[in-house]
C-alpha positions in Angstrom: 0.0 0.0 0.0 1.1 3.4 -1.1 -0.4 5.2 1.3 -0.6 5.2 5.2 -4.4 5.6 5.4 -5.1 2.5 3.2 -4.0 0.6 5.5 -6.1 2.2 8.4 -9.5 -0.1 9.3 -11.4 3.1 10.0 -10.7 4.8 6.5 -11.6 1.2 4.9 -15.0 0.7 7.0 -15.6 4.5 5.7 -14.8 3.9 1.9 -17.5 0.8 2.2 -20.5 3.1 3.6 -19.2 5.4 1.2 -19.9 3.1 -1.3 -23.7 2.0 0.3 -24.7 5.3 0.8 -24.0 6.0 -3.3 -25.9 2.8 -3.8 -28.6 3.8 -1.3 -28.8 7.4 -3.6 -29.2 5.8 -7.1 -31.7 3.0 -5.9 -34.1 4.7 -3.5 -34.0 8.7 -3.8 -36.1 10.5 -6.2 -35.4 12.3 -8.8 -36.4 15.6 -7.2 -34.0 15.5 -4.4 -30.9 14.8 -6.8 -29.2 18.4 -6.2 -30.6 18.6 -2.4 -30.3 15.5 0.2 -29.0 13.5 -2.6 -25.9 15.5 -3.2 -26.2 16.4 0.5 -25.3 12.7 2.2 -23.0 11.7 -0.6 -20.7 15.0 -0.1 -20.8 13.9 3.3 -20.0 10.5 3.4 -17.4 10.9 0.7 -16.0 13.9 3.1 -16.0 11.2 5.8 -12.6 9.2 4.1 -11.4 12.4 2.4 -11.0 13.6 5.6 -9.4 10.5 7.5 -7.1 10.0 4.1 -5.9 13.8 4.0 -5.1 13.9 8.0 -3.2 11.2 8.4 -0.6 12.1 5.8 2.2 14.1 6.8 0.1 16.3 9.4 1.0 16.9 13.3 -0.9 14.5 15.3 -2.7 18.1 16.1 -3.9 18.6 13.1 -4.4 14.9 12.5 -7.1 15.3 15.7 -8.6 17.9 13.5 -9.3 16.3 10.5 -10.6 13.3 12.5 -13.2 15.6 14.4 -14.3 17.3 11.0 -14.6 13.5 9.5 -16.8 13.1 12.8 -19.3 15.8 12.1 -19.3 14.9 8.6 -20.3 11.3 10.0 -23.2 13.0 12.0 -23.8 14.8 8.8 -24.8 11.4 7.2 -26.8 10.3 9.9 -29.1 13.7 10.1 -29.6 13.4 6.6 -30.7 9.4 7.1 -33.4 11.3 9.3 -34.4 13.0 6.8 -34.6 10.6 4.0 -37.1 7.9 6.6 -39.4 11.0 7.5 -39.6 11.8 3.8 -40.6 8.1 2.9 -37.6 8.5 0.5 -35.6 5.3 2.8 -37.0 2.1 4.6 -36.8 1.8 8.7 -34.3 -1.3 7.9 -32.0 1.0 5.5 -31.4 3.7 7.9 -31.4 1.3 10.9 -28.4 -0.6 9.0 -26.7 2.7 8.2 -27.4 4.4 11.4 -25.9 1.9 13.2 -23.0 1.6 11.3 -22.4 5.1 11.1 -22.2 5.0 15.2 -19.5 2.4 15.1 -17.5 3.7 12.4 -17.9 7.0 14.8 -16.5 5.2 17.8 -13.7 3.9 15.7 -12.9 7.4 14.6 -12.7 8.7 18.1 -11.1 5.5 19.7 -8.4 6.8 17.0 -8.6 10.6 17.8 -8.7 9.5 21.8 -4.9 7.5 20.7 -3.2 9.9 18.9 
């Protein structure tokens, strides 16, 4: 591996919901919400690894802490736009269960990481 963070758990587990909440978009959301909670969750689960990827390379642990807590909120991000999507009707209570509670352990595992450095 080329890089440090491909190797880290955390940025891997993030790159997979990544990857279900793009799925999640193209197979559930309507049309109508395309440039608004559509575009909304993906920007922030992709800004979820973007941020673990860019803050573990060649940063201070100090600003490594940083982008950690902004891949955090962007985590949190994800989850209040889950909320959104059930009340909506747009997901089912067994889509944003799944993703909820993954979303809260990949959350941990960015803090337990955070909590280390």
């Amino acid at each position: 591996m080329a890089f440090k963070f491909e190797s880290l758990q955390v940025w891997q587990k993030a790159l997979d919901l990544t990857d279900e909440i793009n799925s999640l978009t193209k197979n559930s959301f309507p049309k109508d919400e395309l440039f608004i909670l559509t575009a909304q969750i993906k920007r922030a689960a992709d800004s979820v690894v973007l941020n673990i990827a860019e803050g573990c390379t060649g940063q201070t642990n100090a600003v490594y802490k940083n982008f950690l807590s902004y891949s955090i909120r962007s985590a949190i991000e994800v989850v209040a736009c889950l909320f959104i999507a059930k009340r909506r009707n747009i997901i089912t209570e067994d889509d944003f269960r799944k993703l909820y509670d993954e979303y809260q352990s990949l959350t941990k595992m960015i803090t337990s990481l955070r909590n280390a450095l």
